[in-house]
C-alpha positions in Angstrom: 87.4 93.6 55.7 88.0 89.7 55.1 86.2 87.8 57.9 88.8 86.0 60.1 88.6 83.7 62.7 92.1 85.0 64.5 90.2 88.7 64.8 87.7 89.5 67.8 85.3 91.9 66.3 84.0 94.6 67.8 80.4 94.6 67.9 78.0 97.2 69.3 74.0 97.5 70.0 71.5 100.1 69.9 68.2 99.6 70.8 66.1 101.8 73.3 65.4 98.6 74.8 67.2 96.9 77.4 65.6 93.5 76.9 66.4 93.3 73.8 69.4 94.8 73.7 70.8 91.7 76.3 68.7 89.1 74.1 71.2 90.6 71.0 73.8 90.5 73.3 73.6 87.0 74.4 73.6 86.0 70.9 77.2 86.7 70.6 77.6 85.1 73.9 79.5 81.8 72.8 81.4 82.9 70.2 85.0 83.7 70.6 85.0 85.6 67.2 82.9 88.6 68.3 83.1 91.2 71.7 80.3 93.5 72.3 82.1 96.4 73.2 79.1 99.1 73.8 75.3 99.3 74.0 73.1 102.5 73.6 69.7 103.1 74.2 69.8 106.8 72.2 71.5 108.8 69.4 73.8 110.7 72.0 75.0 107.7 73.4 75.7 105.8 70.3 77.6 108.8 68.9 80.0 108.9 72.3 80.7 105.1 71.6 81.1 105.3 68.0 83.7 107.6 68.4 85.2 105.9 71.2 85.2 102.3 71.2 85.3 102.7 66.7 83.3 99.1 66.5 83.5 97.0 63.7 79.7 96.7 63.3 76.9 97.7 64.7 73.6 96.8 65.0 70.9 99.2 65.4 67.1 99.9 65.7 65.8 102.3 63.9 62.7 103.0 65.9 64.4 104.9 68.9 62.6 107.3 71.0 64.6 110.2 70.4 63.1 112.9 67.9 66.2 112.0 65.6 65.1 108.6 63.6 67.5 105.9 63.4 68.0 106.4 59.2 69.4 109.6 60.2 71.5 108.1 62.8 73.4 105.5 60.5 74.2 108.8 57.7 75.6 110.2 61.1 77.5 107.1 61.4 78.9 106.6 58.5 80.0 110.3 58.6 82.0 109.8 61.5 83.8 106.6 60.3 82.9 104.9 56.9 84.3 101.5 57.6 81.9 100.7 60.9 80.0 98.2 59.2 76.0 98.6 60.0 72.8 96.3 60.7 69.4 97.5 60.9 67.0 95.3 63.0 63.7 96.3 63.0 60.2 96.0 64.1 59.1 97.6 60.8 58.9 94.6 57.8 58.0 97.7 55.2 60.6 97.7 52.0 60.6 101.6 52.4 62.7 101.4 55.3 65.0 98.9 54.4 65.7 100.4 51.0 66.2 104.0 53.2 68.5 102.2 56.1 70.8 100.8 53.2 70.7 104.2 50.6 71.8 105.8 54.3 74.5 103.4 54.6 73.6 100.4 56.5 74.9 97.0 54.5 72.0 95.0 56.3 68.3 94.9 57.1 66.8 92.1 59.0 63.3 92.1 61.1 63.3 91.7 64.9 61.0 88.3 63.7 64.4 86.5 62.8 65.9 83.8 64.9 69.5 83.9 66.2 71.4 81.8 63.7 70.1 84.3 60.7 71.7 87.5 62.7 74.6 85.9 63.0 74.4 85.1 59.3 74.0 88.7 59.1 77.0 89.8 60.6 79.2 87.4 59.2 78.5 88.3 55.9 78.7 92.1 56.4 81.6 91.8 58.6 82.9 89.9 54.9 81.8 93.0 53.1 78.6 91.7 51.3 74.7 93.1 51.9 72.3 91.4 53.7 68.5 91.3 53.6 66.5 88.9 55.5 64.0 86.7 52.8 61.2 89.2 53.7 63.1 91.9 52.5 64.1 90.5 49.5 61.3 89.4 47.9 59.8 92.6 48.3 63.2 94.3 46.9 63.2 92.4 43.9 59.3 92.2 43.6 59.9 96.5 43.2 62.5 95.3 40.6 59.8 93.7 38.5 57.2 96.3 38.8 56.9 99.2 36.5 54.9 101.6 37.8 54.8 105.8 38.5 58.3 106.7 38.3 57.2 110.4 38.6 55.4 109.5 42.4 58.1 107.8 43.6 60.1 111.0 42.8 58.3 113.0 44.2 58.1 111.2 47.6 61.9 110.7 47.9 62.3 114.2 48.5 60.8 114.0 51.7 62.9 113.6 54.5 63.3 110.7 56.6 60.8 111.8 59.1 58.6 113.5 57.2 58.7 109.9 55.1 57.4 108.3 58.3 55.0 110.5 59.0 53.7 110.4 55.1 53.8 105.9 55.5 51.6 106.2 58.5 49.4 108.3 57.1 48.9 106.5 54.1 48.3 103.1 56.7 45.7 105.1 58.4 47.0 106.2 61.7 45.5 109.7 62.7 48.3 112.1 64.5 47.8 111.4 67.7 48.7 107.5 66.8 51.6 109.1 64.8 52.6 111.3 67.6 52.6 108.1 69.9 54.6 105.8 67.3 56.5 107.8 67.0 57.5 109.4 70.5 57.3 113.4 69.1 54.1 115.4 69.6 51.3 115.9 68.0 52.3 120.0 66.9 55.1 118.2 65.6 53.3 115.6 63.5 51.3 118.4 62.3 54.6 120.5 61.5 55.4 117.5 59.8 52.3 117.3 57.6 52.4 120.7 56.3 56.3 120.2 54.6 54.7 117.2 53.1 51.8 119.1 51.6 54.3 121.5 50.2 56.8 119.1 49.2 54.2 116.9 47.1 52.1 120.3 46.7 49.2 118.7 47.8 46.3 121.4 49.0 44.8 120.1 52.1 44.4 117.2 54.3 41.9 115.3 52.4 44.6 115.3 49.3 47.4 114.2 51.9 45.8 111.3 52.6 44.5 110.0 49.5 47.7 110.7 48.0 49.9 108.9 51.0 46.8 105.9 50.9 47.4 105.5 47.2 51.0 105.2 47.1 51.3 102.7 50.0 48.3 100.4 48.3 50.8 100.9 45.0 54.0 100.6 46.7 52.9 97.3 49.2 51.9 95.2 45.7 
């Protein structure tokens, strides 16, 4: 898709908040280019409008409160329809998540810490068919790049799912499961649930070994 000024894109927003949904929203306010056609607060929701309204791009959160994460949410997406362009903004400045949201399909990461004119950047340059990542992002990207490190770790760890990924980061930040739980939004059986795939995924025997393991791959993986 070639950026035009003579086509009114179609833009949509999910975020499970409605404040910030309307802050996004008023971004696009003054420009004649773009329409925001739908907003969602959840993965039902957003589903119903993808397949109705068929926006052009869509910029999403990946921290909703459903049990469903939002990485899961853009592979749903792009199932549906391949050419609906896709925007992550985030609370979460962690590379993991950004290199997950684009391997999922998403052609642009940017933190919920960037102004208005640099979402607009955004879009305009995904709407043109390029990738963007917000200077944050970036830098940690290529810094990756640069780094050779345990290419048998990071293996192992990408066959975790997305939640069971999220569940593993926290841990290794040093939340306990009832601050997973709450991050989260799932409960704390789930967590748990959680934790045991991940010990049998990375065939790690207890606990103890979950967390030094999860606690030395974030310390290697943040550098």
């Amino acid at each position: 898709m070639s950026l035009s000024e003579d086509v009114k894109y179609k833009i949509m927003i999910v975020d499970d908040h409605p404040v910030i949904r309307e802050g996004i929203k008023n971004i696009f306010s003054s420009s004649d280019n773009y329409n925001v056609c739908c907003e969602a607060g959840d993965i039902k929701t957003t589903l119903k409008c993808v397949n109705k309204y068929s926006p052009d791009l869509i910029i999403l959160d990946i921290a909703l409160s459903d049990d469903e994460n939002g990485i899961e949410l853009i592979e749903k997406i792009s199932m549906i329809n391949s050419e609906i362009k896709i925007i992550v903004l985030s609370i979460y400045d962690d590379i993991f998540f950004a290199e997950r949201a684009i391997r999922a399909g998403a052609s642009g990461y940017l933190t919920k810490k960037n102004k208005s004119e640099n979402i607009l950047e955004a879009v305009k340059k995904v709407l043109d068919g390029g990738i963007y990542l917000d200077a944050n992002a970036s830098l940690m990207i290529l810094n990756r790049l640069l780094r050779s490190g345990k290419k048998d770790q990071e293996y192992t760890v990408q066959m975790l799912s997305n939640r069971e990924f999220e569940v593993f980061l926290l841990t290794g930040k040093g939340y306990k499961i009832t601050e997973i739980a709450k991050r989260l939004d799932i409960s704390v059986h789930t967590v748990e649930s959680y934790r045991r795939n991940i010990k049998e995924k990375l065939n790690l025997d207890d606990s103890y070994h979950l967390l030094k393991y999860a606690i030395e791959w974030v310390i290697f993986n943040s550098n």
